[in-house]
N, C-alpha and C positions, 0 to 999 in steps of 0.2 A: 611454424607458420602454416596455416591451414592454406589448401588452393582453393583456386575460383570455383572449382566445379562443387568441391563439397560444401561452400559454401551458400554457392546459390541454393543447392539441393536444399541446406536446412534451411535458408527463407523461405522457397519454394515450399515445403512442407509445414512450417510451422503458419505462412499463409493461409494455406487449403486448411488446417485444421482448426485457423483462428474464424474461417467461413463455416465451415463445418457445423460446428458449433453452434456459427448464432443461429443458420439453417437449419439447425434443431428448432429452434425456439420461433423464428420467424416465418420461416416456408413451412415448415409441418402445423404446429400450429394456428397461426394464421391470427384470424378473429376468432379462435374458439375460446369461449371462456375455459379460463386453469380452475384447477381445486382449488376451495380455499386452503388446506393444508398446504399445499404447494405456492401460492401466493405469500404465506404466513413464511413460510422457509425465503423466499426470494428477498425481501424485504428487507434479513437479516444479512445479505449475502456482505456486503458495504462492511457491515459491521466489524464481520468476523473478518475480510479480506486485509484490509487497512494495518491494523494490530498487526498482523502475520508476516505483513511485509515490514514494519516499521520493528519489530521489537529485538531481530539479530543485530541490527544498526544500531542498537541501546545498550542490550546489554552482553553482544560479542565484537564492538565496531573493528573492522581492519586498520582503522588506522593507528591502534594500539596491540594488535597482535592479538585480539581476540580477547583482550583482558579490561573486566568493565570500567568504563570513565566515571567521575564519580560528576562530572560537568552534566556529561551526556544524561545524566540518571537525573541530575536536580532540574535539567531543562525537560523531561520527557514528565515527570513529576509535576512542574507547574505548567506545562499544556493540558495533562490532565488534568489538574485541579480546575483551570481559569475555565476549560468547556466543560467540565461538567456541574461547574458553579453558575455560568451565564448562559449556557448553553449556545454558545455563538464559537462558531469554528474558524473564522478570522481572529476573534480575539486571543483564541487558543494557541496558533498560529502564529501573533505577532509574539507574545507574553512567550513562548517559549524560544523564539530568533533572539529576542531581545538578551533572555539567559544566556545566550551562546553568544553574541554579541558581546554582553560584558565580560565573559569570561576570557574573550578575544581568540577565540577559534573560527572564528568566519574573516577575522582582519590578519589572522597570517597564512 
């Protein structure tokens, strides 16, 4: 059991650093125009994030001990397909609940 104090300490730190941060970008910055090179990086930032977080959850889920579901794999397969066929990220979204959905891992 962690205590109160080291606790607060890491909100408390991970706060200031989540400010930090955007105070790079917003205080220093300001209204100055960025590089285009740098605008062209920013742009992709979405892209690359998203995947990074979603793909340990595909193919090491904890809820199987780290060994890949083949459920998991057919629903992440047809999110991909349906957004990159329609290019609509709801429909991606419902189309890959609905896989999970019938295979009945969100109803137990």
């Amino acid at each position: 059991m962690i205590d109160s104090t080291t606790l607060w300490t890491v909100i408390l730190a991970l706060g200031f650093g989540s400010f930090a941060l955007r105070f790079v970008f917003l205080g220093f910055v300001g209204n100055r125009p960025l590089p285009g090179w740098l605008l062209r990086h920013l742009r992709y930032t979405a892209v690359a994030v998203l995947p990074a977080l979603i793909a340990p959850l595909i193919l090491w889920p904890a809820a199987n001990n780290g060994e890949p579901d083949p459920t998991r794999l057919i629903a992440a397969t047809v999110t991909f397909a349906v957004g990159f066929a329609t290019r609509n990220v709801i429909a991606a979204m419902i189309c890959g609940a609905l896989v999970m959905l019938a295979s009945g891992y969100i109803l137990t």
